[in-house]
C-alpha positions as CSV (number, residue, x, y, z in Angstrom):
1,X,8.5,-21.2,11.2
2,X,9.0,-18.7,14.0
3,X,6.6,-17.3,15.8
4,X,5.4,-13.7,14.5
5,X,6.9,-11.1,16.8
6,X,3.9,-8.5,17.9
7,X,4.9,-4.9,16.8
8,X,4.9,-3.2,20.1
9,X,7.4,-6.1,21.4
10,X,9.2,-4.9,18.5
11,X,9.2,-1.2,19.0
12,X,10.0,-1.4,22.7
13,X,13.0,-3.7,21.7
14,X,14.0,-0.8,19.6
15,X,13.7,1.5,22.2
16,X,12.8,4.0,19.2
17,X,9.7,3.9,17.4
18,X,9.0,6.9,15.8
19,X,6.0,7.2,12.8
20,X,5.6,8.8,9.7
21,X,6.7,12.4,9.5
22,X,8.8,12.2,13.1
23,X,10.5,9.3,11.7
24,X,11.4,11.0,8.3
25,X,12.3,14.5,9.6
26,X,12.0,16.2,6.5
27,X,9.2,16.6,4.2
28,X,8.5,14.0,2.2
29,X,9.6,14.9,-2.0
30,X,7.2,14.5,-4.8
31,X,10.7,14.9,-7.2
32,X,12.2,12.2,-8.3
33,X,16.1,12.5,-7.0
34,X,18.9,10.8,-9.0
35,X,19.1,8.0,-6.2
36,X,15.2,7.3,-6.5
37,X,15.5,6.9,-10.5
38,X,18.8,5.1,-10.4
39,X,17.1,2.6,-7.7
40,X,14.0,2.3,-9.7
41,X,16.2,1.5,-12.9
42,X,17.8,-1.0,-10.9
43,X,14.5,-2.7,-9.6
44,X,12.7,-2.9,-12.3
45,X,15.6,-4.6,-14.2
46,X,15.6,-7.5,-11.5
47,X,11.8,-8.1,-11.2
48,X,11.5,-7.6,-14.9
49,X,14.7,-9.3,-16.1
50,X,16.5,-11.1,-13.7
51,X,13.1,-12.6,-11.4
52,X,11.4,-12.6,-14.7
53,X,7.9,-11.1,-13.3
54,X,5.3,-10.9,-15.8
55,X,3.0,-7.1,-14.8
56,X,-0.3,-6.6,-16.8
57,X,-1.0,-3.1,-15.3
58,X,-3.9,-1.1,-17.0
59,X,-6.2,1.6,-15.9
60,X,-3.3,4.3,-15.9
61,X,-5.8,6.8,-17.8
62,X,-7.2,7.0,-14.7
63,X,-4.8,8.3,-12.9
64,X,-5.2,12.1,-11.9
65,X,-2.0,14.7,-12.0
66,X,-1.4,14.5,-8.1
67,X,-2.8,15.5,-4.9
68,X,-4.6,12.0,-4.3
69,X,-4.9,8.9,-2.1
70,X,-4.3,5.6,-3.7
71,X,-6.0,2.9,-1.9
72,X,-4.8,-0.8,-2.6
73,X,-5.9,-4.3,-2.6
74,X,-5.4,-7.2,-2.6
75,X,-2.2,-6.5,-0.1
76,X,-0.6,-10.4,-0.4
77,X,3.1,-9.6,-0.5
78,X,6.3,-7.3,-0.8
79,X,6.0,-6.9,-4.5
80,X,2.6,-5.2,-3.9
81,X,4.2,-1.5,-3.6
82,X,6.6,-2.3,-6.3
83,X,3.4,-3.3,-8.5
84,X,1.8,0.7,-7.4
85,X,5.1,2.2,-8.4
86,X,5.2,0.1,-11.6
87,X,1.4,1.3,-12.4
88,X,2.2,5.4,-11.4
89,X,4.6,7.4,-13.2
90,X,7.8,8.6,-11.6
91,X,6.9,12.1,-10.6
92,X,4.6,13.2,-8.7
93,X,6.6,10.5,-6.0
94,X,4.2,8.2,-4.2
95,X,4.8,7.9,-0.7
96,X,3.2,4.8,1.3
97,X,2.0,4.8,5.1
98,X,3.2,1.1,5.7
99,X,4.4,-1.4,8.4
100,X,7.8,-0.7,10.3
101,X,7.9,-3.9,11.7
102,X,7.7,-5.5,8.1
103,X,10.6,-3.2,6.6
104,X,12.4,-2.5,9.4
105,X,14.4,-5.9,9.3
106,X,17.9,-4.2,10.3
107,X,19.2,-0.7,10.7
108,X,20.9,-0.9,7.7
109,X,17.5,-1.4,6.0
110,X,16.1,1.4,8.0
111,X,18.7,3.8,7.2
112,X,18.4,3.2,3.2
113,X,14.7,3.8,3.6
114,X,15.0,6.8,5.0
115,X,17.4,7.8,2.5
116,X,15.7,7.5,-0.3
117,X,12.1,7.9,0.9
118,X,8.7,6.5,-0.2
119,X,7.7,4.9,3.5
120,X,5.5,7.0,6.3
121,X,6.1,3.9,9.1
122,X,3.7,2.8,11.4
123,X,4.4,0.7,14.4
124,X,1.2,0.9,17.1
125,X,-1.4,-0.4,14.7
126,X,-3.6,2.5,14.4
127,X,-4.0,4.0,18.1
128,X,-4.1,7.3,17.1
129,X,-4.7,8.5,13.6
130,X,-3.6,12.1,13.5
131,X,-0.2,11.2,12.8
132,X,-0.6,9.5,10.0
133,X,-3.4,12.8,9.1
134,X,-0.8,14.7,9.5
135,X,2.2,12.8,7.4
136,X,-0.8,12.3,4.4
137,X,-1.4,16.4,4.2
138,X,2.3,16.7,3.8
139,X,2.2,14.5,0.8
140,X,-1.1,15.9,-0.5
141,X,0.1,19.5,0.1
142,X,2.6,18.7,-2.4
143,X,0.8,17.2,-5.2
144,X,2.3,13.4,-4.5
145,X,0.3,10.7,-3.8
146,X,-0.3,8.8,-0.7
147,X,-1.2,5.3,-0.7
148,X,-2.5,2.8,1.7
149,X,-3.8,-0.7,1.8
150,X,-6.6,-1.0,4.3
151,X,-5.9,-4.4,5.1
152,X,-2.9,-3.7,7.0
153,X,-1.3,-7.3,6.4
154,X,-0.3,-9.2,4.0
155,X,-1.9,-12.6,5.6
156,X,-5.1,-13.4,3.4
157,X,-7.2,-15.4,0.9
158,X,-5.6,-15.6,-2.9
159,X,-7.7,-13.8,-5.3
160,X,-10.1,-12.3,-2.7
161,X,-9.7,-9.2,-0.4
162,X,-9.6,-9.8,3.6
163,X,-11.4,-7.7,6.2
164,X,-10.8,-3.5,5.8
165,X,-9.7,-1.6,8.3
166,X,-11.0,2.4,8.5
167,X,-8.2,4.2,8.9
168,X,-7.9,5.4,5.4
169,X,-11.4,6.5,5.6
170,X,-10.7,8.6,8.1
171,X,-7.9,10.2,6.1
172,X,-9.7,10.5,3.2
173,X,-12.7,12.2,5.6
174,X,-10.1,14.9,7.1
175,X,-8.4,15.6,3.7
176,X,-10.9,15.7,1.3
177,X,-8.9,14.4,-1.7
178,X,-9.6,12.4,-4.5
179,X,-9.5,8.6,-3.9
180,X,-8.1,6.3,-6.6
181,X,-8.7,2.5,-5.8
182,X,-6.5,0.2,-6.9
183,X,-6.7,-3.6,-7.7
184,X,-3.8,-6.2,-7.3
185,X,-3.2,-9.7,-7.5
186,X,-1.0,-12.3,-7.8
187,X,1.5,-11.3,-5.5
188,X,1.0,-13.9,-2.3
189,X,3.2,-16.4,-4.0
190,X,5.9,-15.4,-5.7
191,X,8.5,-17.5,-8.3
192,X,10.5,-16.9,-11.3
193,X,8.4,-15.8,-14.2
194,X,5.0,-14.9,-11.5
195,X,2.4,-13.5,-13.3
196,X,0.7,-10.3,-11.6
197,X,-1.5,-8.0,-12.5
198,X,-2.8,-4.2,-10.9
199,X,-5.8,-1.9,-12.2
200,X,-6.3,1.8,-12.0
201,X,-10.2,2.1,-10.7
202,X,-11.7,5.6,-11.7
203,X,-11.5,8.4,-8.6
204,X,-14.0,8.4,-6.6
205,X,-14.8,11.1,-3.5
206,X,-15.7,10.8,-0.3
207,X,-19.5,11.6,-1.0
208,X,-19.6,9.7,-4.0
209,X,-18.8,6.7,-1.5
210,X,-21.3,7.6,0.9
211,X,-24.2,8.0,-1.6
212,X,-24.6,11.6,-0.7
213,X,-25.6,14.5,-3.5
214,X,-23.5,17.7,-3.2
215,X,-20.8,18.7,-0.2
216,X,-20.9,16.1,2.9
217,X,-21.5,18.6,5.5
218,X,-18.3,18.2,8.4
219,X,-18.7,16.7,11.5
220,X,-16.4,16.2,14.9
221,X,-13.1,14.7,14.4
222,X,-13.3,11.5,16.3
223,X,-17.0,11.7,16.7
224,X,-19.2,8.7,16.6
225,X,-20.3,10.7,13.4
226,X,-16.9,10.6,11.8
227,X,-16.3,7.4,12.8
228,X,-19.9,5.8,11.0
229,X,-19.0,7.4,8.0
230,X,-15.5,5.8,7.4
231,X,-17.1,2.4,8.3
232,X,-19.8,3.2,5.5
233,X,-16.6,4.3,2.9
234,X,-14.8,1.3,4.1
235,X,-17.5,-1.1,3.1
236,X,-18.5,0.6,-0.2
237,X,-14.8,0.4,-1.0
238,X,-14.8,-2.9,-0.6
239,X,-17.4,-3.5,-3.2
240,X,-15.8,-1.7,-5.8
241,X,-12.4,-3.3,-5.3
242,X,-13.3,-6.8,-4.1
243,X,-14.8,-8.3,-7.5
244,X,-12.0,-6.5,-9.7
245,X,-9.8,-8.7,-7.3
246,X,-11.4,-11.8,-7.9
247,X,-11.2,-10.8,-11.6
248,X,-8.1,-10.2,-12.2
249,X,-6.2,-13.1,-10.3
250,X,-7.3,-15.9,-13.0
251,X,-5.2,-14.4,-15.1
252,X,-2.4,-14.6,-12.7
253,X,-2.5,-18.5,-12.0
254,X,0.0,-21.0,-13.7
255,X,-1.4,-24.6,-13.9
256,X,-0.2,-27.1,-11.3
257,X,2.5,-28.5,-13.1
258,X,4.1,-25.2,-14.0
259,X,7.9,-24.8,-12.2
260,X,7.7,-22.8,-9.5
261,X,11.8,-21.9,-9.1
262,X,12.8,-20.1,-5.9
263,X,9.3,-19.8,-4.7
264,X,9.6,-19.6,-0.8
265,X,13.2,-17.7,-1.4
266,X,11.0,-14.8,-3.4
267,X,7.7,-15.2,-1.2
268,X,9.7,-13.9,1.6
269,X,12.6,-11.8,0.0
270,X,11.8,-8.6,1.8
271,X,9.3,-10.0,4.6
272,X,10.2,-11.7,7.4
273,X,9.2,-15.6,7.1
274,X,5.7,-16.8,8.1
275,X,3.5,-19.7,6.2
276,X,3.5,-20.2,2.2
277,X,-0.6,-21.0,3.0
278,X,-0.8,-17.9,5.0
């Protein structure tokens, strides 16, 4: 396989690499448009139908009416935002803070994005997190729902989560919403007829995380404070999510012998190629 291309090589190449909110130049909806249903019509008929994917998603009584972060893990694969959409109702939208480098394959690709909406891009990895503050208040603002996956790469074990990063904590410290985690697995490998599976964890708050009784009194942003604190969310995060991982991907696992048609074609559909093993 070719070697992985490091995003800032990428965004230099580009010689435009504009995130979230910049990128978009509008504010993102929480409506669904006629071109979001029609697509979402469209997709689900070729995961459900034609790619025959199998979803067992439950927990959706836990969802709350909007205004929320939606945290996710295991992140293994394209199909993983496909698998929040498939789990949230249509309106309010969801709108995802994810990888440029991963969904930016052409402009073509790029342009259609944009069009229809649902990605916040990132390209530097996390230098500065105000940005991406910034683009999940315009979402929250609106009653949608922002989601993240705190592993920032789909490279990882099957069935268990990999390290979390803390930049969603430090969202979720700054903005003060509800936090719904989310569960997901099955989605490193994909073939005709993949099972998958996703579950809706109860909300949880940002003091709830931290063990602490009552309103978490504010501190510096970008203090050593702040920064303590989302490494304490992160981990208790973590917890919750990593053993409803390991749970639900059993269930997502065909024997050996079972045909696995198309499999590196589907793996990599909307990724660019790395390792089936990752």
């Amino acid at each position: 396989m070719p070697a992985r291309v490091a995003p800032e090589a990428l965004a230099r190449a580009r010689g435009d690499a504009r995130e979230g909110l910049d990128w978009l130049g509008r504010p993102p909806e929480v409506r669904a448009s006629i071109l979001y249903l029609v697509i979402r019509v469209v997709a689900r008929a070729i995961l459900l139908g034609l790619f025959r994917f199998r979803i067992r998603a439950e927990g959706r009584e836990h969802l709350p009416a909007g205004g929320y972060l939606l945290v996710g893990a295991a992140h293994r694969g394209w199909m993983d935002p496909f698998l929040v959409l498939h789990a949230l109702p249509r309106e309010p939208r969801a709108w995802f803070l994810g990888s440029a480098p991963s969904t930016f394959t052409s402009r073509t690709r790029e342009w259609f994005v944009r069009r229809v909406g649902g990605l916040l891009p990132v390209w530097r990895g996390g230098v500065r997190i105000d940005g991406h503050v910034a683009s999940a208040r315009a979402v929250l603002d609106r009653g949608g729902v922002f989601v993240q996956m705190p592993e920032g790469t789909v490279s990882g074990p099957a069935g268990r989560i990999g390290p979390f990063r803390s930049g969603w904590a430090l969202i979720a410290l700054r903005t003060r919403a509800a936090i719904v985690p989310f569960a997901m697995a099955g989605t490193e490998e994909l073939y005709f007829g993949r099972r998958l599976a996703s579950l809706v964890l109860p909300p949880t708050t940002v003091e709830e995380l931290l063990g602490v009784d009552g309103v978490l009194p504010p501190v510096s942003e970008g203090s050593r404070d702040e920064l303590d604190r989302a490494h304490a969310m992160t981990d208790a995060l973590a917890e919750r999510l990593g053993p409803v991982v390991a749970e639900l991907y059993p269930w997502t696992v065909d024997p050996p012998g079972h045909p696995r048609r198309f499999r590196r074609r589907l793996t990599w559909l909307l990724l660019r190629p790395g390792r089936l093993d990752r």
